[in-house]
C-alpha positions as YAML, in Angstrom:
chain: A
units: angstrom
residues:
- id: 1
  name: UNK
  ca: [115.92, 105.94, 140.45]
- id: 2
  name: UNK
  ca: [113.70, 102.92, 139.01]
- id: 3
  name: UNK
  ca: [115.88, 100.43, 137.30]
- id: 4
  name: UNK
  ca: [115.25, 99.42, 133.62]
- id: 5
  name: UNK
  ca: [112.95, 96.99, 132.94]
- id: 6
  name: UNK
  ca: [114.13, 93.20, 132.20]
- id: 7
  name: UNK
  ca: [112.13, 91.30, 129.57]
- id: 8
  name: UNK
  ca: [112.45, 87.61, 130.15]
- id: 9
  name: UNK
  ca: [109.93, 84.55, 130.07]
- id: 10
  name: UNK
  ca: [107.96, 82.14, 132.73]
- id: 11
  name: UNK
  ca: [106.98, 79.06, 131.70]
- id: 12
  name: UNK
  ca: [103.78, 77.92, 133.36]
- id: 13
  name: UNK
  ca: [101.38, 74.67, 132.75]
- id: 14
  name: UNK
  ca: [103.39, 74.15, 130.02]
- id: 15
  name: UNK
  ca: [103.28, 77.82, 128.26]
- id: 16
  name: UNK
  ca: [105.95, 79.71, 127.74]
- id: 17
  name: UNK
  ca: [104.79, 83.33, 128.32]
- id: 18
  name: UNK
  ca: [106.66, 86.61, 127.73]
- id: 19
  name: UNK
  ca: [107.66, 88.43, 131.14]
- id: 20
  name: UNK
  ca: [108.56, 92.17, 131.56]
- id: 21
  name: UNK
  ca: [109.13, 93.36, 134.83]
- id: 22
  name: UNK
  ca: [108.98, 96.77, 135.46]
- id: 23
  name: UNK
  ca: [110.77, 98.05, 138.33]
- id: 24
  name: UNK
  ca: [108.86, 101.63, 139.82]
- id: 25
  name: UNK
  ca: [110.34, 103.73, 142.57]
- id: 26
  name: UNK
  ca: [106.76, 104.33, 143.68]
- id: 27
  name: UNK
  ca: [105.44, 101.25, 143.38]
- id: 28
  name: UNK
  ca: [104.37, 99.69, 146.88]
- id: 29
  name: UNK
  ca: [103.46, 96.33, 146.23]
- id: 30
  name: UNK
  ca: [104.11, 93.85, 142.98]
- id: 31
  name: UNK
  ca: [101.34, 94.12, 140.78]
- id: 32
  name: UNK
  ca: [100.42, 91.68, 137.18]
- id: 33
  name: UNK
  ca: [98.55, 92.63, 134.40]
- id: 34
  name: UNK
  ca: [98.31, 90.99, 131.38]
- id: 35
  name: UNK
  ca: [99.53, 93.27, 128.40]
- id: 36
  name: UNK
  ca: [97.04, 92.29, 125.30]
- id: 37
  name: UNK
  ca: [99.02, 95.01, 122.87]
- id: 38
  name: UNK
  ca: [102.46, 93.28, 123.34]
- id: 39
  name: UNK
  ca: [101.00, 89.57, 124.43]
- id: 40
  name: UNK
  ca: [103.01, 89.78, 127.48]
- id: 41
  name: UNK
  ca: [103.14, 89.30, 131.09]
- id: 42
  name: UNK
  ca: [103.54, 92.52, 132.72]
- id: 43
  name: UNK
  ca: [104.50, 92.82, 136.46]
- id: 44
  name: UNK
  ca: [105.65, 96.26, 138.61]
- id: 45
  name: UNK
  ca: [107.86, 95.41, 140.84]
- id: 46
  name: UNK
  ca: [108.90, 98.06, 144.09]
- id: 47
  name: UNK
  ca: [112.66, 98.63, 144.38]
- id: 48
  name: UNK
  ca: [114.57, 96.13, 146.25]
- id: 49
  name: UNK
  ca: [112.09, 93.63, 145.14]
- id: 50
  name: UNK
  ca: [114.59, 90.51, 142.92]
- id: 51
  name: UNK
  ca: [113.37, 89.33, 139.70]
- id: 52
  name: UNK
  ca: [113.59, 86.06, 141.64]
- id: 53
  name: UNK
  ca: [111.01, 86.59, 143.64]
- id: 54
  name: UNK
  ca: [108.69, 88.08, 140.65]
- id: 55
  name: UNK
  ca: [108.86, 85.20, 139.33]
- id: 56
  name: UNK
  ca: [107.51, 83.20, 142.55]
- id: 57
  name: UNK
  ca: [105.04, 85.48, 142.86]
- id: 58
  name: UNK
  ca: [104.11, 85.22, 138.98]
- id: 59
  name: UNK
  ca: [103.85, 80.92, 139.44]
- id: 60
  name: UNK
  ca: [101.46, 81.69, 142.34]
- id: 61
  name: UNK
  ca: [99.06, 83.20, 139.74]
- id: 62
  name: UNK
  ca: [99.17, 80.55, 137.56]
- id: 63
  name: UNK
  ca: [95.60, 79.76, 137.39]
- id: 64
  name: UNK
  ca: [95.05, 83.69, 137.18]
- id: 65
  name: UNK
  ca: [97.37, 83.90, 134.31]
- id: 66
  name: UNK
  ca: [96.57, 80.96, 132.36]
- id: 67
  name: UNK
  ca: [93.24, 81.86, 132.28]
- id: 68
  name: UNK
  ca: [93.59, 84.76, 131.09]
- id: 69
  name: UNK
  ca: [96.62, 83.93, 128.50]
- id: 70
  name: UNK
  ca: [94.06, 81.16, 126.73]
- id: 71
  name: UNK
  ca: [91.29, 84.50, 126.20]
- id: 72
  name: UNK
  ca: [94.20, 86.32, 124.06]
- id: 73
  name: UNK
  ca: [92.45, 86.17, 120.45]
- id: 74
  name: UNK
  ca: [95.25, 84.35, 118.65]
- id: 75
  name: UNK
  ca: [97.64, 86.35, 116.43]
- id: 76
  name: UNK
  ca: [96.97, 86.98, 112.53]
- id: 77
  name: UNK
  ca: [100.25, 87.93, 111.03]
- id: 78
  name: UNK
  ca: [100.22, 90.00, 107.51]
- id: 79
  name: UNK
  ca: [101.02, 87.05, 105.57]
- id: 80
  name: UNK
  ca: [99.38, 85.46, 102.42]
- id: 81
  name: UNK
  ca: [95.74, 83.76, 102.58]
- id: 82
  name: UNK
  ca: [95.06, 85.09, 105.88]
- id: 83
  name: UNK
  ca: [92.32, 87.26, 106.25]
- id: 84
  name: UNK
  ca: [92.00, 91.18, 107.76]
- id: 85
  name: UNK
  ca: [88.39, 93.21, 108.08]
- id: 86
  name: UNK
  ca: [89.44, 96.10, 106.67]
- id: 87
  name: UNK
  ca: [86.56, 99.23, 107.63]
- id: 88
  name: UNK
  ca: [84.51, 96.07, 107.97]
- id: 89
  name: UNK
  ca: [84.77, 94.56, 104.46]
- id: 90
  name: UNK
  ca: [86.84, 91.28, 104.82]
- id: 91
  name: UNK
  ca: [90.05, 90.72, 102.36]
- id: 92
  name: UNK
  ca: [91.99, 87.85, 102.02]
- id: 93
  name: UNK
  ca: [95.58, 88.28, 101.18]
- id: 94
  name: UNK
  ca: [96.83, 87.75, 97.99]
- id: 95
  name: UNK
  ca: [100.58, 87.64, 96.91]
- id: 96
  name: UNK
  ca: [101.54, 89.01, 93.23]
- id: 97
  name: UNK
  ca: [104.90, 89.08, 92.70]
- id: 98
  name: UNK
  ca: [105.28, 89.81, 89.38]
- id: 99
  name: UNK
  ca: [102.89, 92.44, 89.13]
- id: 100
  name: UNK
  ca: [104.19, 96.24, 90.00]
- id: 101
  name: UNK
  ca: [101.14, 97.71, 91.64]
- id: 102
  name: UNK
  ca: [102.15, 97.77, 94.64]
- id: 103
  name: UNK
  ca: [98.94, 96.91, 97.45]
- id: 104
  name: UNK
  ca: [95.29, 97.52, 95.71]
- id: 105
  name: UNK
  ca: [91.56, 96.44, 96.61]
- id: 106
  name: UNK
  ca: [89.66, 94.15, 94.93]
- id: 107
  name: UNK
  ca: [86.02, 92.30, 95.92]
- id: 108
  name: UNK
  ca: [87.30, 90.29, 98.89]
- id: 109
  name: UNK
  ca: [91.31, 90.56, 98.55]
- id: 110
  name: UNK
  ca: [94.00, 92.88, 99.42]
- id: 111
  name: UNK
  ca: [96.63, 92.25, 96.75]
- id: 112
  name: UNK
  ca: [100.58, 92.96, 97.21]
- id: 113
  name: UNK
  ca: [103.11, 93.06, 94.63]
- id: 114
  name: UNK
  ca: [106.58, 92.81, 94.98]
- id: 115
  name: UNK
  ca: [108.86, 90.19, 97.20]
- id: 116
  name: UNK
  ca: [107.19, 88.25, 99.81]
- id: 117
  name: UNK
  ca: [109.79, 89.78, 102.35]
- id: 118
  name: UNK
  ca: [108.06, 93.52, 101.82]
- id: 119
  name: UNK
  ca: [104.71, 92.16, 102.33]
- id: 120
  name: UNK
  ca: [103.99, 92.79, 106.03]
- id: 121
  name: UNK
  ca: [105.40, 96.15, 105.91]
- id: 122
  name: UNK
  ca: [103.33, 97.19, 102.46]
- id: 123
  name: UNK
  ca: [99.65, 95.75, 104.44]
- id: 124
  name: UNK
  ca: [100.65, 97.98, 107.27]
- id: 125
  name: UNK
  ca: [101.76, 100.48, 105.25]
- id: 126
  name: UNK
  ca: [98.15, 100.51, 103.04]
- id: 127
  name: UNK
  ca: [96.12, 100.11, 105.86]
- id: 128
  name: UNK
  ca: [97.70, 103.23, 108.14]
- id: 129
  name: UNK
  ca: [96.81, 104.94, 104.76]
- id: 130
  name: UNK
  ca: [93.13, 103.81, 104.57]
- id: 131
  name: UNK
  ca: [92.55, 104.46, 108.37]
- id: 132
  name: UNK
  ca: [94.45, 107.95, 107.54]
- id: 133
  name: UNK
  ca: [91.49, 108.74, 105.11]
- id: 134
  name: UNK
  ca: [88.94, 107.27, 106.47]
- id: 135
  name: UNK
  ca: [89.40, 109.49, 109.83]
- id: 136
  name: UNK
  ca: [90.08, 112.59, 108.00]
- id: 137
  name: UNK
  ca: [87.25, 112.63, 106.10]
- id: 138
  name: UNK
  ca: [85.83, 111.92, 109.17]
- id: 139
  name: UNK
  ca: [86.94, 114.43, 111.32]
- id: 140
  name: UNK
  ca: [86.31, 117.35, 108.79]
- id: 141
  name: UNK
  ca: [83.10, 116.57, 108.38]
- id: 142
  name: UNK
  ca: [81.56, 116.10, 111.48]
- id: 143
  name: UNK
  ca: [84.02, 119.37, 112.41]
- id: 144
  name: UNK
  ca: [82.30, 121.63, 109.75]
- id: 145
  name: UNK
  ca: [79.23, 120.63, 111.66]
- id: 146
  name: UNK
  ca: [80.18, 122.42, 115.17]
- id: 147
  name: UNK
  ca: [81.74, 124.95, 113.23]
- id: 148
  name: UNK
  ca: [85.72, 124.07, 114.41]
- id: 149
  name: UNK
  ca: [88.49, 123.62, 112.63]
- id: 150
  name: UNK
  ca: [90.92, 120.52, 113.16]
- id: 151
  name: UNK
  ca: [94.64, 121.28, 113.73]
- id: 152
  name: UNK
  ca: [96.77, 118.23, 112.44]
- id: 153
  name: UNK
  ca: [95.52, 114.93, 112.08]
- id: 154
  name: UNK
  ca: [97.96, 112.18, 112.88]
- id: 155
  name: UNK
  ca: [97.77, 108.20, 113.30]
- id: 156
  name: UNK
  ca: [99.94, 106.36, 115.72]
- id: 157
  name: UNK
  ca: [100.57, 102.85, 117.05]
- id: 158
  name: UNK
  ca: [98.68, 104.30, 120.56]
- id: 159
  name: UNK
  ca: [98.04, 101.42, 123.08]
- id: 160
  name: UNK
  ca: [96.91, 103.47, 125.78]
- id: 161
  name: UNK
  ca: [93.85, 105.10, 123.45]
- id: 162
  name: UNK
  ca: [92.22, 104.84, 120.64]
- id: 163
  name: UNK
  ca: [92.52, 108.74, 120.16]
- id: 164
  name: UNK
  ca: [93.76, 111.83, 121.65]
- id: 165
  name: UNK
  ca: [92.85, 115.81, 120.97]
- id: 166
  name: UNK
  ca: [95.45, 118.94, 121.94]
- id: 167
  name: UNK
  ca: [94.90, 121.79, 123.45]
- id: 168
  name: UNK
  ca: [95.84, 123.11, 120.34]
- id: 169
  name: UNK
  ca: [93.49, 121.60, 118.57]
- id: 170
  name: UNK
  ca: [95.63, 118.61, 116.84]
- id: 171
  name: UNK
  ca: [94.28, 115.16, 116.81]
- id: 172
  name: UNK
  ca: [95.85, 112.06, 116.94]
- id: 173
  name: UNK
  ca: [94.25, 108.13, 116.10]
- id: 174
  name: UNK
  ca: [95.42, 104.96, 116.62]
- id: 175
  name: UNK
  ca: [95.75, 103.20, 113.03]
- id: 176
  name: UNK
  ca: [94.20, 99.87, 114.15]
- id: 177
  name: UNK
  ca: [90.67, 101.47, 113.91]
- id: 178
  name: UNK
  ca: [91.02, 100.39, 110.30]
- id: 179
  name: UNK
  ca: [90.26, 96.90, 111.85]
- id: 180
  name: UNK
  ca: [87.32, 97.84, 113.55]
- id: 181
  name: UNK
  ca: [83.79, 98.09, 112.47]
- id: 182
  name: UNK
  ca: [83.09, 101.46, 110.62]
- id: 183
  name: UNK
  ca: [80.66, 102.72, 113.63]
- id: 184
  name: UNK
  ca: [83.59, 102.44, 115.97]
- id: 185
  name: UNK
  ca: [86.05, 104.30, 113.79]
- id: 186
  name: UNK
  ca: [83.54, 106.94, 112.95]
- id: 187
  name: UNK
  ca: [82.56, 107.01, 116.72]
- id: 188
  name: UNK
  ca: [86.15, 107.94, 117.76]
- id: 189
  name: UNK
  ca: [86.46, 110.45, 115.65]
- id: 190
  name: UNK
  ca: [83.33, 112.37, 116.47]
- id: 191
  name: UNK
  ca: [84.57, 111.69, 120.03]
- id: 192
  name: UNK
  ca: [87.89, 113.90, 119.36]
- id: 193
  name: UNK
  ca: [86.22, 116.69, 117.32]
- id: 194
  name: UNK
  ca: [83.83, 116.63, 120.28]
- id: 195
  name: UNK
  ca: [86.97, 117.83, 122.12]
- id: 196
  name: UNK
  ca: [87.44, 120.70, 120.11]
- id: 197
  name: UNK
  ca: [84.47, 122.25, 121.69]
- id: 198
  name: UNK
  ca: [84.96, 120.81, 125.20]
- id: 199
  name: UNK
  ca: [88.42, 119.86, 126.60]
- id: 200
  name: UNK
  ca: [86.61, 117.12, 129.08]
- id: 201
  name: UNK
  ca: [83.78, 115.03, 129.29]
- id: 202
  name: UNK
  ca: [81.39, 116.77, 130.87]
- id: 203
  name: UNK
  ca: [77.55, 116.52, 130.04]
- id: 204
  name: UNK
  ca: [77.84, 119.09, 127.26]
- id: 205
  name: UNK
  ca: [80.98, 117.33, 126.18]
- id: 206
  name: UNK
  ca: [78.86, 114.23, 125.41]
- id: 207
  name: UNK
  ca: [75.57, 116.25, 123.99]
- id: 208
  name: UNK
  ca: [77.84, 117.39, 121.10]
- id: 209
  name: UNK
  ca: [79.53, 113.72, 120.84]
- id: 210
  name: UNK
  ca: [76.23, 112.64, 120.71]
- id: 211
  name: UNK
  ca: [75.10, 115.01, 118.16]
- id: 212
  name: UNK
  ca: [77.80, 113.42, 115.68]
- id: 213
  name: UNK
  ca: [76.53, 109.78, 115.64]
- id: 214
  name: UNK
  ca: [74.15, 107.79, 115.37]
- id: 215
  name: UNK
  ca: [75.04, 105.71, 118.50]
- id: 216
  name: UNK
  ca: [77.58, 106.44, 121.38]
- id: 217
  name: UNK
  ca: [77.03, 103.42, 123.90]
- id: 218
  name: UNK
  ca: [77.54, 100.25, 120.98]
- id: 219
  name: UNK
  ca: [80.73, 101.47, 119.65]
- id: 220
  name: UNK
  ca: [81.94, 102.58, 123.40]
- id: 221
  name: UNK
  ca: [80.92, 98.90, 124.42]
- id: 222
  name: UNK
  ca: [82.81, 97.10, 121.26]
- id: 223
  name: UNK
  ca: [85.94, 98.92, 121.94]
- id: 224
  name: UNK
  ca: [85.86, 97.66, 125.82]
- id: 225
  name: UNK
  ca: [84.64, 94.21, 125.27]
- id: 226
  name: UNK
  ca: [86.85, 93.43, 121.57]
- id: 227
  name: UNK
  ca: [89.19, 96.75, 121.66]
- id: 228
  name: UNK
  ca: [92.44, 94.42, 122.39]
- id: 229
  name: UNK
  ca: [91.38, 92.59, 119.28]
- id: 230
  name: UNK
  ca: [92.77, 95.14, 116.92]
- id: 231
  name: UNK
  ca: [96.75, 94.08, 118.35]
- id: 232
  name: UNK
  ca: [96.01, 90.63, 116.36]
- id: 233
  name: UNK
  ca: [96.32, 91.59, 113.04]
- id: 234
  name: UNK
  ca: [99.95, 91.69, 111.68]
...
């Protein structure tokens, strides 16, 4: 039975970097990756292997891992005067605590009411809503246009895709699309209603995904070359 995973931190060239390490009963050999979601170190360890000798194995890396630490895109925490591209419009963050409006839109700012304490939870909260009706609208569209009907459409904090589609016909997002340019979002969800009329990606598969957008290989390329940039914001 694998043992549960130990979260800890290496310090190397002078950075201290966040460590988990992972330990897998199938696992054959240690294996790194750089995790861009959580801004960790992430290493799978066999059983029987120490966290000792993780870590000996993680300072032999060190050029490998610094490297690659130093490409993170820095973090950009929900916090007043910093800025978010929201559906691609950009919108500085404004504080108003006196007013009672809650979070609302204006030319170039996102303003939030209330105590500075419930700001980073009221920016998440508005833009999960946005990306929420953004993709719906979205998804029924380009649905009416193959003729399907969506099953539930949910948004998630998904780090291992951008989107997923059920047999059953319910679709799932992750909410960070709100952070992307509008061609990606809308790409992702023609992409899932694409699923509702082919459960793969076969040829056909990508003649109807095709069908639904304008372009298929820009916003496919943007999400692999600037995807982990959406785990900056907040």
């Amino acid at each position: 039975m694998s043992r549960a995973p130990e979260e800890t931190f290496i310090t190397l060239g002078g950075q201290t970097i966040p460590l988990r390490l992972v330990w897998q009963s199938r696992a054959r050999r240690l294996t790194m990756t750089l995790d861009h979601t959580k801004r960790c170190l992430r290493v799978v360890l066999p059983e029987g292997i120490t966290a000792t000798e993780a870590l000996s194995f993680c300072r032999k890396q060190q050029p490998w891992v610094l490297k690659r630490w130093a490409a993170l895109p820095q973090p950009i925490p929900f916090a007043p005067g910093n800025r978010l591209p929201i559906n691609g419009e950009e919108a500085v963050i404004h504080h108003q605590r006196s007013a009672r409006r809650g979070v609302w839109r204006e030319p170039g700012r996102l303003n939030v009411s209330g105590p500075l304490e419930h700001l980073p939870r009221r920016v998440e909260a508005h833009c999960r809503q946005e990306a929420k009706r953004l993709l719906q609208a979205a998804v029924r569209d380009k649905a009416a246009r193959i003729d399907r009907r969506p099953g539930r459409i949910t948004l998630r904090e998904s780090r291992s895709r951008w989107g997923s589609c059920s047999p059953k016909g319910d679709l799932s997002f992750c909410w960070r699309l709100i952070f992307a340019p509008p061609e990606v979002l809308d790409y992702v969800a023609a992409h899932e209603v694409a699923h509702l009329a082919h459960m793969n990606h076969s040829p056909a598969f990508w003649r109807v995904c095709a069908g639904l957008v304008e372009d298929v290989t820009g916003p496919r390329r943007w999400l692999a070359t600037e995807g982990a940039s959406l785990w900056r914001y907040g």
